[in-house]
N, C-alpha and C positions, 0 to 999 in steps of 0.2 A: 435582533438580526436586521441588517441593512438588508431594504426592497429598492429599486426605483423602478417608478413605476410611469411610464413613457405611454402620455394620451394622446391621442390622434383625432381630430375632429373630420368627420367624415366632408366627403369634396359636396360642393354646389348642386342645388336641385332645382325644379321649379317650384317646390313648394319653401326652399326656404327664402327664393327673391323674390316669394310674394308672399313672405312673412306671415306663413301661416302654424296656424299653433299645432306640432307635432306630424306635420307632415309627411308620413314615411311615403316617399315616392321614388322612383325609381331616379340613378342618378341623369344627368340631361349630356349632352356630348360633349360640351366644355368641362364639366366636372368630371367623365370618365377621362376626357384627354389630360388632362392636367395629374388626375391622378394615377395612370400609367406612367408620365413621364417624372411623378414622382418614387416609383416604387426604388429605383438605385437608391433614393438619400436616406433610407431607413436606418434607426440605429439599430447595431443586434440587441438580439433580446433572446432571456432562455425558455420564453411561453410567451401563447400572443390568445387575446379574448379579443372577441368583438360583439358589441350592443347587437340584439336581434331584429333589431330594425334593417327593413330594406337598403336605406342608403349605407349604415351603416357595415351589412353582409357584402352589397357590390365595391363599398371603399376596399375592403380589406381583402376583396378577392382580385380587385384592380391593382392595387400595391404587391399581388403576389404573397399576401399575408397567410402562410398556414393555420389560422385561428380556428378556436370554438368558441360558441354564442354564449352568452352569460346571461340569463336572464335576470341576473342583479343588474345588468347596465342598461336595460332598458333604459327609453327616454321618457322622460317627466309626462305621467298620466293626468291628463287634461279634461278627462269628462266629456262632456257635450260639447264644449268648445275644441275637440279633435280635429284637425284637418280644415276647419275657419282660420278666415284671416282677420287677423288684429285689430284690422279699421273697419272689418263688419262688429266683429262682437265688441270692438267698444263702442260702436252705433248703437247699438240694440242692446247692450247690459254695461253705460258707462260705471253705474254705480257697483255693479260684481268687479269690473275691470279695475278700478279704483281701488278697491278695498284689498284683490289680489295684491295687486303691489305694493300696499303701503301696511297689510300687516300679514307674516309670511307665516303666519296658525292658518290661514282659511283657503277657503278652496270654493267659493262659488260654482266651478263648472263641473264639481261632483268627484273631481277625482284629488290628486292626491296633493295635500299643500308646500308650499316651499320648506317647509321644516322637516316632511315627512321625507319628500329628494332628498335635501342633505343626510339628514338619518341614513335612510338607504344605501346612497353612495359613502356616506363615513362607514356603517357598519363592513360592506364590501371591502373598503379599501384599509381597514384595521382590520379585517380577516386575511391579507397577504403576511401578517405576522406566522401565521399558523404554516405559511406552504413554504419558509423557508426564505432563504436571500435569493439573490437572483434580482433578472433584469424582465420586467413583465410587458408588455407591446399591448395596447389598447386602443380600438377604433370605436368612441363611444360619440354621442351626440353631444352637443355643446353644453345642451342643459347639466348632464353630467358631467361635465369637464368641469365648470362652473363649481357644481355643488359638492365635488370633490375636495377642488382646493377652498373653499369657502370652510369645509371641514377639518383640511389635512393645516389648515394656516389656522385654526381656533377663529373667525372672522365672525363677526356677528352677521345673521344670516340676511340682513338688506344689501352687506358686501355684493350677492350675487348677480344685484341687477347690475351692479360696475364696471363685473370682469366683464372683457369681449370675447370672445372666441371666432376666428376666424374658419371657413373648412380650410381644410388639412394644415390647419394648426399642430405643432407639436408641443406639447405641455407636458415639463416631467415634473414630480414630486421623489424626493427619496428622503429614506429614513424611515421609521415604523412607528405602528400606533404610539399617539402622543405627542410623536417629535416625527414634524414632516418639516423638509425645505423645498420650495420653489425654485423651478427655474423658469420663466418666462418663457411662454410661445415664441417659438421659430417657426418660417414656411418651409413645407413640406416641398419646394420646388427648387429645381435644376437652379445653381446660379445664387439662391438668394440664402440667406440666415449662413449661420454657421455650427 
């Protein structure tokens, strides 16, 4: 059965323009403005999840998104390094910070490593086989968007750190476990993408 499955990357906060790790903050008034003014460009959908994160609950409530939380889309569990920013803990733990990214088994800051997100998010997104075709609307955090298609593309898992994800990114995947195709992020605003 054909799924596609239409990600959404939640709007701007101040914890992600100061690059901190997992930031759930509440969203800041550029990112609720932009994301109002993007709730017309939605594509339909016949179910809509969204990550249980803060920013990611007020995206999907500012798009006018009927959703329920999933607590499979959480965002990438971080450990002790939760809610730090980048250029502190790589001051203070360059060689954990180093090792995170260059081998995605480990997880110095206690929580969960790059392989075990992808898992996660693959296992999720090969259990849309089960609910049937259909068109699915999801407001998850980047991390997830990432370790989705880093899944749904077979990508080996250092792929992750290349994709970008912008907020309100649109990222669809369609097809079902095994066989996924990409379609490239579009913006979620008035005027731009198609």
């Amino acid at each position: 059965m054909t799924v596609r499955v239409m990600l959404i990357s939640p709007a701007m906060n101040a914890a992600l323009r100061e690059a901190r790790f997992a930031g759930d903050a509440s969203l800041d008034d550029s990112g609720l403005r932009q994301t109002r003014a993007a709730a017309d460009t939605l594509p339909a959908a016949d179910r809509a999840l969204h990550g249980p994160s803060l920013r990611c609950t007020l995206t999907a409530d500012a798009l006018r998104i009927d959703s329920t939380a999933e607590h499979a889309l959480r965002d990438w569990e971080l450990g002790r390094w939760k809610g730090a920013r980048l250029d502190q803990v790589s001051a203070s733990e360059p060689d954990g910070v180093a090792a995170w990214l260059a081998d995605p088994a480990t997880s110095p800051h206690g929580g969960e490593s790059l392989l075990e997100l992808c898992a996660r998010a693959g296992a999720w997104l090969d259990s849309l086989d089960d609910s049937g075709p259909g068109r699915v609307l999801v407001v998850v955090e980047p991390a997830v968007v990432r370790a989705a298609v880093v899944h749904a593309l077979d990508l080996p898992p250092q792929a992750f750190w290349r994709i970008d994800v912008a907020p309100l990114m649109l990222t669809e995947l369609s097809g079902r476990s095994g066989r996924w195709n990409l379609r490239c992020g579009r913006p979620l605003t008035p005027g731009q993408g198609s």
